[in-house]
C-alpha positions in Angstrom: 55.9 102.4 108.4 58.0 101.7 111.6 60.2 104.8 113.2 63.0 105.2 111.6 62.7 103.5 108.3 63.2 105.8 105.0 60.5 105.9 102.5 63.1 103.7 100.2 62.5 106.8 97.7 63.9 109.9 99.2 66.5 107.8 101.7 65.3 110.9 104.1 65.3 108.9 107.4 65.3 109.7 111.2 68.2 112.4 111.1 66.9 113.8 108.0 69.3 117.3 106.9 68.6 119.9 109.8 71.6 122.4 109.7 73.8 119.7 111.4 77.9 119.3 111.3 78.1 117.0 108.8 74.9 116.9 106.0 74.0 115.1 103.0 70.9 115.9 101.1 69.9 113.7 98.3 73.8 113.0 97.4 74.1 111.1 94.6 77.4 109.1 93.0 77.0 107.0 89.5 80.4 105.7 88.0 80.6 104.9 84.2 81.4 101.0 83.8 82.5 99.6 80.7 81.7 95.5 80.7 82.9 93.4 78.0 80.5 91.9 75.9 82.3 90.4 73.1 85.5 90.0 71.2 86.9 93.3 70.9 83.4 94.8 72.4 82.9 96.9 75.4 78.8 97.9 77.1 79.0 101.3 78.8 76.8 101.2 81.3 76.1 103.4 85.2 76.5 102.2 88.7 75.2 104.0 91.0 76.7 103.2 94.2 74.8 105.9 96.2 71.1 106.6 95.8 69.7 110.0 96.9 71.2 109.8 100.4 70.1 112.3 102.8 71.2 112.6 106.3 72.5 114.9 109.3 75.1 113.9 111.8 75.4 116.6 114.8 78.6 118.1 116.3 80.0 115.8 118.6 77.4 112.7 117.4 79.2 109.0 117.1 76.5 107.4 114.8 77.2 103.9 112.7 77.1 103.7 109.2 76.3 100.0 108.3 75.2 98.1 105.7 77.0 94.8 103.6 79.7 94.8 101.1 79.4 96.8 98.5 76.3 99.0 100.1 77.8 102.4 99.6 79.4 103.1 102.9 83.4 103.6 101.6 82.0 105.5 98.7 79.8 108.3 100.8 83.0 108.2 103.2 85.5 109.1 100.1 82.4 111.6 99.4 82.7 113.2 102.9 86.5 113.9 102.5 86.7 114.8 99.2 88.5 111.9 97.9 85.1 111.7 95.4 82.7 114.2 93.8 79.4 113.8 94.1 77.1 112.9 91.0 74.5 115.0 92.2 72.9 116.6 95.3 74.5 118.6 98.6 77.2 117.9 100.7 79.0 119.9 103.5 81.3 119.3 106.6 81.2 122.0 108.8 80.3 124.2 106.2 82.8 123.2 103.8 82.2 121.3 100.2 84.5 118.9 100.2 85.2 118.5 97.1 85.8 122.0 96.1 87.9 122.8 99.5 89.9 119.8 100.1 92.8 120.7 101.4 91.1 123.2 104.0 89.1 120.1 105.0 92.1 118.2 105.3 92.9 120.2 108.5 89.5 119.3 110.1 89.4 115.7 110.3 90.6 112.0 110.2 90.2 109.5 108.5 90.8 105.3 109.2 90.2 102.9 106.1 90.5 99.6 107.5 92.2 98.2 104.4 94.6 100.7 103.2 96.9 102.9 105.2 97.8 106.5 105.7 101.4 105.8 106.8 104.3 105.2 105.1 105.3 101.7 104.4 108.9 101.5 104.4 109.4 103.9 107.1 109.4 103.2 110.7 105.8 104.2 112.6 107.6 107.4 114.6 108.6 108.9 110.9 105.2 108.3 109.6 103.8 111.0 112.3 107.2 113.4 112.3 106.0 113.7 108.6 102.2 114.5 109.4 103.8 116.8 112.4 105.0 119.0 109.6 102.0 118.3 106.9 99.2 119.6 109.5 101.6 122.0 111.0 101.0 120.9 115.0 102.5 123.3 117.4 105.2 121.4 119.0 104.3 120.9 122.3 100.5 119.7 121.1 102.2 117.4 118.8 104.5 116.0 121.7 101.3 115.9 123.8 99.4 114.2 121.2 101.6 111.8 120.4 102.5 110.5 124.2 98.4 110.4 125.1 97.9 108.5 121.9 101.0 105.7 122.3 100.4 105.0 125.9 96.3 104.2 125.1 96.7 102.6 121.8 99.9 100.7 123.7 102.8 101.5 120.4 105.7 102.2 122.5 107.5 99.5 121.3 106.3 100.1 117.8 107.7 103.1 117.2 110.9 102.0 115.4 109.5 99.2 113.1 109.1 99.8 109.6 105.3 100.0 108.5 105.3 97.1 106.4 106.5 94.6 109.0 103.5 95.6 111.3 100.5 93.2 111.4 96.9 94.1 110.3 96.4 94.6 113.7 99.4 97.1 114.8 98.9 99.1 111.9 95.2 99.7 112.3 96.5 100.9 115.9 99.0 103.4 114.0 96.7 104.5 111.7 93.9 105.4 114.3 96.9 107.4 116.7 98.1 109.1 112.6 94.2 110.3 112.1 94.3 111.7 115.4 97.2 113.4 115.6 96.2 116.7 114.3 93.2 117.0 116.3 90.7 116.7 113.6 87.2 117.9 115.0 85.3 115.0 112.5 86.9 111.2 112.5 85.6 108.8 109.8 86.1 105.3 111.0 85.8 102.6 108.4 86.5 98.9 109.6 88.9 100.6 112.5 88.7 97.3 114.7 89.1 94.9 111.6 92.2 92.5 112.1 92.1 93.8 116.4 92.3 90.8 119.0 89.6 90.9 121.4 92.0 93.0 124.4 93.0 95.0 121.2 89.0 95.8 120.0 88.3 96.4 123.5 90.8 99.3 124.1 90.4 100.9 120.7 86.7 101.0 121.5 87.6 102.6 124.9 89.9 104.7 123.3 87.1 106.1 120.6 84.6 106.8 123.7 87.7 108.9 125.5 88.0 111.4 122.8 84.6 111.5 121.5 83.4 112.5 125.5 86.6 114.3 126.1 87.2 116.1 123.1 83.7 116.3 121.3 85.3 114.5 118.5 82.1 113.9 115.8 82.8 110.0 114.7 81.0 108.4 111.5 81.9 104.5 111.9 81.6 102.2 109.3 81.6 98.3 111.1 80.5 94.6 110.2 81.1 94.0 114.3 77.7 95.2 115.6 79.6 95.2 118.7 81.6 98.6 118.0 78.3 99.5 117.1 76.7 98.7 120.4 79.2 99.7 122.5 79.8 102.9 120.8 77.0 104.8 119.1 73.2 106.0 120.1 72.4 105.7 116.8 73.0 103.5 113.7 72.4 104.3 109.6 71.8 101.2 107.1 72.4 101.7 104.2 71.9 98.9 101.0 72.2 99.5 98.0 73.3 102.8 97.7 70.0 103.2 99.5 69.4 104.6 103.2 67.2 102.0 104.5 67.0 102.8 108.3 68.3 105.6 110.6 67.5 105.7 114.4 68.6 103.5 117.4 69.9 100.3 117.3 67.6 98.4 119.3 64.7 99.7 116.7 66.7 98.4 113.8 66.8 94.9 115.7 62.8 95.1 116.7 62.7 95.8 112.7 64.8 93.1 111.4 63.4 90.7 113.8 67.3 89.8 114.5 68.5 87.0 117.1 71.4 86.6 119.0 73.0 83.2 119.5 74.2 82.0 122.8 76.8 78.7 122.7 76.4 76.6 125.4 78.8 74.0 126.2 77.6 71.2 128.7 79.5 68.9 131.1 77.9 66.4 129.0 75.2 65.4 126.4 71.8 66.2 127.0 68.5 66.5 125.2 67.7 70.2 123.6 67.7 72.7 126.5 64.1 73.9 127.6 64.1 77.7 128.3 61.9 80.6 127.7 62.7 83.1 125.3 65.3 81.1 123.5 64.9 78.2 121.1 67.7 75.6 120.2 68.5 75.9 116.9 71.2 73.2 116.6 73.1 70.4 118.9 76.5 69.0 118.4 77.1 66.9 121.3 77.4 68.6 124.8 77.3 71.5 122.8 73.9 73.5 121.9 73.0 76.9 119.8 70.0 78.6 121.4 68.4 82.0 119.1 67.0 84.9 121.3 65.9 88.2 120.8 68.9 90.3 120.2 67.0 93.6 122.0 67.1 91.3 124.9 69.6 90.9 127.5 71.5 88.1 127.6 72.0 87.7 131.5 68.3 86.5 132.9 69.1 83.9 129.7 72.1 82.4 131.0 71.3 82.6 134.8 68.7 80.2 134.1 70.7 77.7 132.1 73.7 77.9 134.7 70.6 77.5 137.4 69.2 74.1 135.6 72.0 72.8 133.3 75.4 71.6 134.1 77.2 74.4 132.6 81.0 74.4 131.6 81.3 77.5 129.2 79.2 79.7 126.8 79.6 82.7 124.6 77.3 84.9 122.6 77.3 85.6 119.1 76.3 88.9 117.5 73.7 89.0 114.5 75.4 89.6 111.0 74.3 92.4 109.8 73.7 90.6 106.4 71.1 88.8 107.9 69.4 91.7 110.0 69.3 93.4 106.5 67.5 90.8 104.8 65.1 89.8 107.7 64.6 94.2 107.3 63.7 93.1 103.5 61.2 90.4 104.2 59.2 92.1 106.5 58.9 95.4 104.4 57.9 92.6 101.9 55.0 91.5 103.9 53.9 94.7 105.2 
């Protein structure tokens, strides 16, 4: 079995549970479901939505928690803060049971859903964190220092007045990451934080996480479908399907696993047969426009100087593998191992 991929039994993978600042061993979380089956007549029966998870995330770590829809990653995040009691198994934050010490938690992180917000959402952004000034108790001049550092990066100045609900996905995933910080929580859980972000937008949030993870030693848990935030951001990436941990290591290994390509997008001055390049295959041709799939652990550049060297070249771009698909190329070759 390849480095980094869990027995599919235990879910124990690379980090395994080692005394570290955020640990899981063999967590568990079933929900009752009632389904109808007929007039007037309801099936109980379990989901279990996480599957004997066991992993260790060290002080100061930013690691990736991926997987598809409906994996298990919002429900081991809602785990982690509390929101949910586990089914069975362990779980701690620096020391504290979530469940059992909320509110004490509370204090010691941050939390980002992508799809639902912490602020308020008739009230103007500024009131949303005068209000969390005087939930988390902030010294005054931290707050005021906070809350400068935090507008000028995530660029809200002119935000500040409008009411929550007339903000766009993208402005309000901005307030939201500037709310979870504003305490200075020492654990951030990040859960679709660049979803609904322009490409300038994604760019400086993702700078912005680097800053206070290097600066601060801020210990980040990021739950993504962009690979890129993944990529850019973390040494090393979790998978989970399931509710099962199916990989934990580095990212490039979980590539070499799932056999993933990139795609580069070539557009041509004009039509041409299928380009002839190593490493790269055309997969499809639409006019002066052509798909080539490469290895996604290799770099793009020697790629495209080639193309640009031997190809009248007007523009290209290249496309990130879904994760989807990395997953289920990880399936098939378990399969035929």
């Amino acid at each position: 079995m390849a480095d980094g991929v869990t027995d599919g039994v235990t879910g124990v993978g690379a980090g395994g549970v080692t005394g570290g600042f955020i640990e899981l061993d063999r967590v568990e979380k079933v929900f009752d479901v009632r389904k109808k089956t007929g007039f007037l007549r309801r099936e109980r029966h379990q989901v279990r939505a996480v599957d004997s998870i066991s992993f260790s995330v060290a002080r100061g770590e930013m690691v990736g928690y991926i997987g598809p829809n409906g994996a298990g990653k919002s429900t081991t995040i809602k785990m982690l803060t509390g929101i949910l009691t586990p089914s069975g198994g362990r779980l701690r934050v620096a020391g504290i049971d979530p469940s059992r010490e909320r509110t004490r938690l509370a204090h010691r992180i941050g939390v980002v859903f992508g799809q639902r917000t912490t602020l308020w959402w008739d009230l103007p952004l500024i009131d949303s964190y005068k209000l969390m000034h005087r939930m988390y108790r902030i010294p005054d001049g931290r707050y005021r220092e906070n809350l400068d550092r935090l507008v000028e990066l995530l660029d809200l100045g002119a935000l500040l007045d409008v009411p929550v609900r007339q903000l766009s996905l993208g402005q309000r995933m901005r307030g939201d990451i500037a709310a979870a910080l504003l305490h200075d929580p020492e654990v951030l859980y990040l859960d679709e934080p660049t979803i609904g972000l322009d490409v300038v937008s994604k760019a400086n949030v993702r700078e912005f996480l680097r800053e206070v993870n290097t600066e601060r030693g801020t210990t980040v848990l990021l739950t993504t479908h962009d690979l890129q935030d993944i990529e850019q951001l973390c040494s090393r990436v979790m998978v989970i399907d399931h509710g099962r941990m199916m990989y934990d290591g580095p990212l490039t290994g979980l590539h070499e696993i799932g056999d993933s390509e990139r795609t580069l997008v070539v557009d041509l001055e004009r039509e041409l047969p299928p380009i002839e390049v190593e490493s790269a295959r055309v997969v499809k041709v639409e006019g002066p426009r052509q798909w080539l799939a490469f290895p996604a652990s290799a770099s793009a550049a020697p790629l495209v100087a080639r193309i640009a060297a031997e190809y009248p070249l007007v523009d290209l771009s290249v496309r990130e593998p879904d994760i989807e698909a990395v997953i289920s190329r990880m399936y098939a070759e378990k399969a035929t191992s």
